[in-house]
C-alpha positions in Angstrom: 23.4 -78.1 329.6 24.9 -81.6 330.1 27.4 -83.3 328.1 26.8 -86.7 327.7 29.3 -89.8 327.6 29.2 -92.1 324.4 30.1 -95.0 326.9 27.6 -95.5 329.5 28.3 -97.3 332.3 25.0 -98.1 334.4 21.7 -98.7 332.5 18.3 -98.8 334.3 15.6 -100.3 332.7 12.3 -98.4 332.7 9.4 -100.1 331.1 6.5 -98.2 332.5 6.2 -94.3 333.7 6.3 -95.3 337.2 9.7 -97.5 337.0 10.9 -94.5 335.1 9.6 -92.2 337.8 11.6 -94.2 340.9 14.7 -94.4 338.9 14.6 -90.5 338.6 13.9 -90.1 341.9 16.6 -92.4 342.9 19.3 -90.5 341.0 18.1 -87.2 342.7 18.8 -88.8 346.3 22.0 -90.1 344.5 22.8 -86.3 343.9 21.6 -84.9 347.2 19.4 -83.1 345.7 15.9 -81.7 347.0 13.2 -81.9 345.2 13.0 -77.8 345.0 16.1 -77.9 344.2 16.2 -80.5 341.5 13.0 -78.1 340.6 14.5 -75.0 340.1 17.6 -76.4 338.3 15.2 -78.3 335.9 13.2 -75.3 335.2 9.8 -77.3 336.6 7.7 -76.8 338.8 7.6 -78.3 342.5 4.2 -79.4 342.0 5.5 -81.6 338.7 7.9 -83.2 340.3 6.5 -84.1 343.1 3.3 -85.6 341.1 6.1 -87.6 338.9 7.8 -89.4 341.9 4.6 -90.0 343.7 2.2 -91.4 340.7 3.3 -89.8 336.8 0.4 -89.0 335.0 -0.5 -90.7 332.0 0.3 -87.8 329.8 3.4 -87.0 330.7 5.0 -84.0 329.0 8.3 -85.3 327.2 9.9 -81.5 327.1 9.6 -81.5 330.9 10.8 -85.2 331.5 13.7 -84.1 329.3 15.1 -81.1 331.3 14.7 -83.3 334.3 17.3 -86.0 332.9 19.2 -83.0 331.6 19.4 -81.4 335.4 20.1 -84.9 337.1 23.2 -85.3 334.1 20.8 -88.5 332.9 20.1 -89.9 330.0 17.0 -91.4 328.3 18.1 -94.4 325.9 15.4 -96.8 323.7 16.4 -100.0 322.8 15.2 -102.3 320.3 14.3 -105.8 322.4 13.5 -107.4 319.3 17.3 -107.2 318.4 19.6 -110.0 320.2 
């Protein structure tokens, strides 16, 4: 699995499922990676990933999401907007 760095350097801000969705897809092209590739690494299925960079469903499973980030060496961070 992937180490992660306590300073990050480049945020992306995802506020809906779709943003979220083109940012991961971005960071796969970033990576030269194919989506079967970026597939088999994540432990998902073809079919899932393409569905999550065309149109992510509304129930998106968080376990799956997760090993994505994992395979692409990404992160998922929340942030509290309320707090200046």
């Amino acid at each position: 699995m992937s180490s992660y760095p306590d300073i990050v350097s480049e945020f992306l801000n995802a506020r809906s499922l779709t943003r979220l969705a083109q940012m991961m897809k971005a960071l796969r092209l970033r990576r030269g990676l194919t989506q079967a590739e970026l597939a088999a690494k994540a432990q998902v299925s073809r079919q899932w990933l393409i569905a999550l960079e065309s149109k992510p469903p509304a129930g998106l499973e968080v376990g799956r999401l997760m090993r994505v980030l994992d395979a692409l060496d990404a992160s998922l961070y929340l942030r509290d907007d309320e707090v200046a």
